[in-house]
N, C-alpha and C positions, 0 to 999 in steps of 0.2 A: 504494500500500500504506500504509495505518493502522494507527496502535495501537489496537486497541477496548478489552483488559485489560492490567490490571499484580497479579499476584499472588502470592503467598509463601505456604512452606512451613515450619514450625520443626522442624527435625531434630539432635538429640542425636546426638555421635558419643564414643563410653566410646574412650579409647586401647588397644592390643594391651598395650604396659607397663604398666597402671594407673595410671600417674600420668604428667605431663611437668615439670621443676623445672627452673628459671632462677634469676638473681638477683635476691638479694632478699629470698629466700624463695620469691618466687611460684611457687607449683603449681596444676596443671588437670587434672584425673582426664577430665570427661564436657564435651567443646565445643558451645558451643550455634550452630548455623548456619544460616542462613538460605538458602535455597534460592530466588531469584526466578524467575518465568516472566511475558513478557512474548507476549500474546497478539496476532496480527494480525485485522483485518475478513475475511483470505482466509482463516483457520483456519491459519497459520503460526506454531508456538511453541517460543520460543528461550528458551534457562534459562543463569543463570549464579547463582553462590554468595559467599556474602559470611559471614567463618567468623572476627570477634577472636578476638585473643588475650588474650580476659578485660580486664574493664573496666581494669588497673590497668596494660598495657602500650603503646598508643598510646592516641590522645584515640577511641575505638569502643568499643562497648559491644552486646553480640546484639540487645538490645531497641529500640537506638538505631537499629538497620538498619531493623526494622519500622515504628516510629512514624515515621522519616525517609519512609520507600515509603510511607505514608497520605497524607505531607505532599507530598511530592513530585510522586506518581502522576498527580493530576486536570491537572496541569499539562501533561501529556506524552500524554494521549489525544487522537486525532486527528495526531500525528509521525509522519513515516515514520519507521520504524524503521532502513531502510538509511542515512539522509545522516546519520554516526555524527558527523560535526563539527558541523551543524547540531545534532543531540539533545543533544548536552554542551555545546552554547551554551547551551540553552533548560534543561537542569537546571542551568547556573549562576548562570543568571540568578532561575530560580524561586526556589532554596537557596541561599545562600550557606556555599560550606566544608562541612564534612559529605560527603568523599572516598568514604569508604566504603560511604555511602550510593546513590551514585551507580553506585559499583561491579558489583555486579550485575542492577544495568538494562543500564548498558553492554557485559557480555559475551554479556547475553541477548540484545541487538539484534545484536551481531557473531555471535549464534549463527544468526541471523532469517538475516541478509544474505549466512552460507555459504549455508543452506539454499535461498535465493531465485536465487544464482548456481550454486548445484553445484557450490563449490569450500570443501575445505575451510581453515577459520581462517586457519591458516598461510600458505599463499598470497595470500590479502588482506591478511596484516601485513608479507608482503614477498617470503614464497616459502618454498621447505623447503631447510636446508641441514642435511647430514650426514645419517647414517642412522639414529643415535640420540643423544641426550642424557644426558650422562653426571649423576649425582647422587650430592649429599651423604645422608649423615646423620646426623640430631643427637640428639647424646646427651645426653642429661638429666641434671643434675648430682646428682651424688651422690659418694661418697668416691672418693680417686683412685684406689684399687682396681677397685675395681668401675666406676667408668668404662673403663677401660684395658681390662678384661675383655668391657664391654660392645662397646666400639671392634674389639675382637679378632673379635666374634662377628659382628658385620655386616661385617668384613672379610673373614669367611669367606662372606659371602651375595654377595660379586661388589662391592660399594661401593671405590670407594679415594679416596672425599673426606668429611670425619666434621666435625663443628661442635659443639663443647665446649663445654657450657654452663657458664661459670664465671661473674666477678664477685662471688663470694661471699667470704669470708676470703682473702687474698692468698699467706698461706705455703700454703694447701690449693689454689689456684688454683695456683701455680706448680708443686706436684704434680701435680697432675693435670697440665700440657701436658706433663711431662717423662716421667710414665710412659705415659701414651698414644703420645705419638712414640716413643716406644723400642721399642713393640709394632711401628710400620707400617717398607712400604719407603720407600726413600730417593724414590722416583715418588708417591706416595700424596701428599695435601694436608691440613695439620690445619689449621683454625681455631679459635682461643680468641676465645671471641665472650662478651661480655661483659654485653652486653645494657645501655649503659651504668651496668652496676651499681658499679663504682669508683666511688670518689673521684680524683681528679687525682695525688695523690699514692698513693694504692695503684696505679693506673695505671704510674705513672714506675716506682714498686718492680719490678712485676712481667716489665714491658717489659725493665728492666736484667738483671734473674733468667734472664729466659731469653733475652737476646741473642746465645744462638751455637744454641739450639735453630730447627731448619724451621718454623716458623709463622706465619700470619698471625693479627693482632691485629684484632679487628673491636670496634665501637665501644663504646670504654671506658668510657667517663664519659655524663654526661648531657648537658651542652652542648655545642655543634660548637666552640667556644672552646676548652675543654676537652680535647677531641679531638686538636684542631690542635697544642697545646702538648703533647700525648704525640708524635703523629708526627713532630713535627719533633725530638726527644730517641732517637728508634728505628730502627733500620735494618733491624727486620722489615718483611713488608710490610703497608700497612693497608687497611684495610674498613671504607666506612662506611655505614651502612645506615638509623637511626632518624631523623638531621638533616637525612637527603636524602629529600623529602618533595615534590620540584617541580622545574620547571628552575630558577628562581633562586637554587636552596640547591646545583642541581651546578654550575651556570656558577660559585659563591662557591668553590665546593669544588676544583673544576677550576683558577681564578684561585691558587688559595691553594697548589696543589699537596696537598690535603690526606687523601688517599688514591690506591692503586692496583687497586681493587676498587670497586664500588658495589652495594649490594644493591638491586635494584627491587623492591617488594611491590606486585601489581596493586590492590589495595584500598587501602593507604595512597596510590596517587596518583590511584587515583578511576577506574578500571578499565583496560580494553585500550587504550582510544583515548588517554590521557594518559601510559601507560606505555610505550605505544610510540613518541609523540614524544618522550620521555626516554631511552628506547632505542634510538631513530637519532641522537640527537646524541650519545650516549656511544661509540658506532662511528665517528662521523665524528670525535670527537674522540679515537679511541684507547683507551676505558677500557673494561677488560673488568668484565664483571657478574654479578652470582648473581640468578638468575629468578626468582620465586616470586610467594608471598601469604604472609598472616601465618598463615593455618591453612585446613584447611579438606577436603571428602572426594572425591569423585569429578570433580564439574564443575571443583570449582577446580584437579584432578588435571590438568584435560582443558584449561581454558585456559593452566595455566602452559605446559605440552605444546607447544600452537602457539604462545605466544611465543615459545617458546625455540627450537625449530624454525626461526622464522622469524628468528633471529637469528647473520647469521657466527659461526662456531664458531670462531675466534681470540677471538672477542670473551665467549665463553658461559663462564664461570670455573666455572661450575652451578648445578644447578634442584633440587628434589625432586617426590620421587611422597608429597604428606600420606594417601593415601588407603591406603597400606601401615603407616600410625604409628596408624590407626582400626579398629573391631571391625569397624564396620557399612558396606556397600557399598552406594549410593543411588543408582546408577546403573548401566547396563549401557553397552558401548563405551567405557569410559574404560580410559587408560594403567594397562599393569600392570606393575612392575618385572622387569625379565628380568637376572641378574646385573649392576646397579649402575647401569641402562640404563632410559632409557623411548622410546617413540614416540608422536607423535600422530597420533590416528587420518587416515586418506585419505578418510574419508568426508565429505559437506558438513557443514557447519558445525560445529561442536567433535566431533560424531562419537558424543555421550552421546542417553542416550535415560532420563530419570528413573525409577527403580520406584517405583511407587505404591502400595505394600502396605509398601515402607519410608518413604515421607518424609508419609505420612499424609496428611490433609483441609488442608484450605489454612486459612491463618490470618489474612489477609485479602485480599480483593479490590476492585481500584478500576475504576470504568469511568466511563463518561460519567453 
């Protein structure tokens, strides 16, 4: 089995809220995402999504995904699709860095190689455990009001895990995590996730502030340095998510003791096949994780799904469904939220099957 195509789709997804706000400032109304499908010689085609989070929060950018797949593509025609170690040899050698780029090649081959065995995702990344996956949701920042309000209302939809988008002013930050916990039960999970928007010292401020409040602190500041010197000052528990980008920054992280959470995002470590040997070592080493990607609509719905799946539920801290936080649905067979809950499909390979009347004419194609 060969690659003969590698092609891509650009599909705009408008949010159900209208807008999404972090620190910063930064807001995203309309996500621009990239859809890849990777074609075989036997007419077998596996798709996977590749969806930043706006050029100004990892080093990614929508348009970088595509121009990367022009660059990348010629190199990977004639690969079998299935030997997924062997294909992330040969894209790292072609490109060097450029994760996200890589990203949706690689879930589209893992979607080729359900398909080719008849087993779905999950099982190839190590098997299905539990019956469903429990998810957060995150709330977009806005006055502590109204956040607290918002948290109230998706706690009424079945969620009992919510991710505060603060970092923004610190006395309004520390609002917010205190009126939002005061809404949930003592069982429910907050996260004030910061989005390294602090400084080190608004950091310390607000850690102190809420020292007797239930929440975990996810990554405060901008450097892992930085980081480190908040959690060793706090006896909440912490999250780190933007520094930890590879094995060598968890082995630094794990050395260091420098969190009890780690967020994995599929695209920031450059798809399935890189995220899951970052995810069998954080099991063997004990460290429970938040599943995801950085955004994105039904496929990236549909791979986070079978990671997560495939990962000890001791170890799953949670995942999200992005394809309920989008207007538009780009897919058919992808995970739907069922009170606060997803599943991934049993069908072979991620289980999605793309519409074509949404994700429009292709925007470009590579072959031999």
């Amino acid at each position: 089995m060969k690659i003969a195509r590698i092609f891509a789709h650009r599909v705009e997804l408008p949010l159900v809220e209208g807008s999404y706000k972090w620190s910063g400032g930064k807001s995203v109304s309309v996500f621009d995402s990239t859809i890849v499908g990777v074609e075989t010689e036997c007419g077998l085609v596996g798709y996977g999504e590749v969806c930043p989070l706006g050029p100004f929060y990892l080093p990614a950018y929508a348009d970088g995904v595509r121009a990367g797949i022009r660059e990348l593509g010629p190199h990977l025609i004639g690969w079998d699709p299935r030997e997924l170690s062997k294909l992330n040899h040969r894209m790292d050698a072609a490109l060097k860095g450029h994760p996200y780029v890589k990203s949706g090649i690689d879930i589209a081959c893992w979607d080729i190689l359900g398909q080719a065995t008849g087993l779905p995702v999950c099982l190839l990344l190590g098997g299905h455990f539990g019956e469903s996956i429990r998810l957060y949701r995150a709330i977009s920042q806005l006055p502590p009001e109204e956040m607290a309000r918002n948290v109230a209302g998706y706690r009424a939809q079945g969620y009992t895990r919510f991710q505060l988008k603060v970092g923004g002013d610190p006395d309004q930050d520390i609002a917010r995590i205190r009126q939002a916990r005061a809404i949930l039960q003592p069982s429910d999970r907050l996260v004030a996730d910061a989005n390294t928007g602090w400084t080190q010292h608004e950091a310390m401020r607000v850690a102190r502030a809420v020292s007797d409040v239930d929440v975990y602190i996810e990554q405060p500041c901008l450097t892992y340095e930085e980081c480190l010197s908040v959690r060793r000052h706090t006896n909440n528990p912490f999250i780190l998510d933007e520094n930890v980008d590879g094995l060598d920054m968890l082995l630094r992280a794990k050395a260091d003791l420098a969190m009890d959470v780690v967020n994995l995002k599929i695209s920031k470590l450059g798809g399935l096949t890189k995220t899951r040997q970052v995810r069998d070592l954080c099991v063997s080493m004990g460290i429970a994780m938040t599943l995801e990607d950085s955004w994105g609509g039904d496929i990236t719905t549909a791979a986070i799904a079978h990671l997560a799946h495939s990962t000890p539920e001791e170890f799953r801290f949670t995942s999200t469904d992005f394809n309920s936080y989008v207007t538009v649905s780009t897919a058919t067979g992808a995970p739907r939220r069922e009170q606060g809950f997803m599943q991934a499909a049993t069908t072979p390979g991620l289980g999605i099957q793309p519409r074509p009347e949404v994700i429009g004419p292709r925007v470009l194609e590579v072959t031999r």
